[in-house]
One Martini backbone bead per residue (centre of mass of N, CA, C, O) as a GRO file, in nm:
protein
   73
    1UNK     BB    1  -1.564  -0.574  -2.310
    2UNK     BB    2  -1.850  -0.357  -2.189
    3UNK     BB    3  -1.801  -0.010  -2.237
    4UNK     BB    4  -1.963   0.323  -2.105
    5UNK     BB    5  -1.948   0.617  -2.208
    6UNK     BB    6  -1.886   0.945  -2.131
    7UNK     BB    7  -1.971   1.304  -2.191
    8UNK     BB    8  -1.961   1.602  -2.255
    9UNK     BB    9  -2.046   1.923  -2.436
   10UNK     BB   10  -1.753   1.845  -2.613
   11UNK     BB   11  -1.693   1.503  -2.628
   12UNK     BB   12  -1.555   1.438  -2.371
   13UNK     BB   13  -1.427   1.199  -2.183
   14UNK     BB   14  -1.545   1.147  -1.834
   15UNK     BB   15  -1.658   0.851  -1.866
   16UNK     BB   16  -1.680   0.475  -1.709
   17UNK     BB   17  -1.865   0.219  -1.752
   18UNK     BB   18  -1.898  -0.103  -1.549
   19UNK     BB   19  -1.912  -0.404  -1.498
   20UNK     BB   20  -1.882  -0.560  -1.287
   21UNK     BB   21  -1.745  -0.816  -1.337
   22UNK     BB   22  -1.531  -0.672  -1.464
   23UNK     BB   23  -1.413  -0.533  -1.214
   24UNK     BB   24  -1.368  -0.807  -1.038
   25UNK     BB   25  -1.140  -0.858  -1.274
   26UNK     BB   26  -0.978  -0.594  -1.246
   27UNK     BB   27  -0.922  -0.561  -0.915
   28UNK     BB   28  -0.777  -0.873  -0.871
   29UNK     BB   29  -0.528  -0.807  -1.070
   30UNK     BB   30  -0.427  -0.570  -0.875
   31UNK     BB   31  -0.413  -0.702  -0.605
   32UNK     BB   32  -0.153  -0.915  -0.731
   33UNK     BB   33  -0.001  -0.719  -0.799
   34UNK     BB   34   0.030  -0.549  -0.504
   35UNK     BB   35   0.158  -0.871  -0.385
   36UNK     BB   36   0.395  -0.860  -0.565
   37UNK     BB   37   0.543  -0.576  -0.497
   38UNK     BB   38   0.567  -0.598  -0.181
   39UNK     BB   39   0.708  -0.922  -0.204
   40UNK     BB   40   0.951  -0.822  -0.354
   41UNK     BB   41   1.049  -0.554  -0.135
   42UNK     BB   42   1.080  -0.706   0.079
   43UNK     BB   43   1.304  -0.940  -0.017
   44UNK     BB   44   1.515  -0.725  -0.101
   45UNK     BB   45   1.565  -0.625   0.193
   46UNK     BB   46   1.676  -0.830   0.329
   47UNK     BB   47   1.885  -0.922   0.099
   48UNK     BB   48   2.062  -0.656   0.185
   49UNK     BB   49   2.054  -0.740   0.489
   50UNK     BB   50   2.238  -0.958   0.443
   51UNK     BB   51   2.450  -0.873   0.316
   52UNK     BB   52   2.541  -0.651   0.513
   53UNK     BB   53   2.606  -0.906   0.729
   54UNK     BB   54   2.843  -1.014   0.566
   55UNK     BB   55   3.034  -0.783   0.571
   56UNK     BB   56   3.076  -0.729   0.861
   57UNK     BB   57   3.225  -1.041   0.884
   58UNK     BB   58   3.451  -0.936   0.679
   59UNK     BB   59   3.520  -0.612   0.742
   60UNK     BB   60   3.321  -0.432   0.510
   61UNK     BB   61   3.140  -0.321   0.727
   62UNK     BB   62   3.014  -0.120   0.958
   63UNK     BB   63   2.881  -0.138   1.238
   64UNK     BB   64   2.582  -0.071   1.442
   65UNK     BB   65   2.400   0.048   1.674
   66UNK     BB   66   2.085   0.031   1.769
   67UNK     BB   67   2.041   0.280   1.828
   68UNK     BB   68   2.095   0.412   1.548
   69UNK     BB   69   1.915   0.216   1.407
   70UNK     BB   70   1.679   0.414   1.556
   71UNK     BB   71   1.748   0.653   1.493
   72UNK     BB   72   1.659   0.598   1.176
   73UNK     BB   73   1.390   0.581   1.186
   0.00000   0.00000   0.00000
């Protein structure tokens, strides 16, 4: 990677230039990043959902009524 830095007047960095190849491969990553850690957190949500309901039938954690759980959002 070839990144071009800028300088303030006091040789501070305070930017840097990318070449475009650089950056959508740069994008991409981030991309893929932020699609899998969206459904890893949704997957999380489902199965703490599922414990939940298994908890329910067990007779170990109470139900709630519809309303209620509108209400809690």
């Amino acid at each position: 990677m070839s990144f071009q830095y800028t300088y303030d007047a006091k040789g501070k960095p305070v930017g840097v230039f990318v070449p475009i190849h650089e950056w959508e491969k740069i994008t991409d990553v981030l991309k893929k990043k932020a699609t899998t850690t969206v459904s890893k957190k949704i997957l999380n949500n489902i199965e703490k959902g599922l414990q939940q309901v298994r908890q329910i039938e067990k007779g170990s954690l109470k139900a709630i009524s519809l309303k209620q759980l509108l209400n809690e959002l």
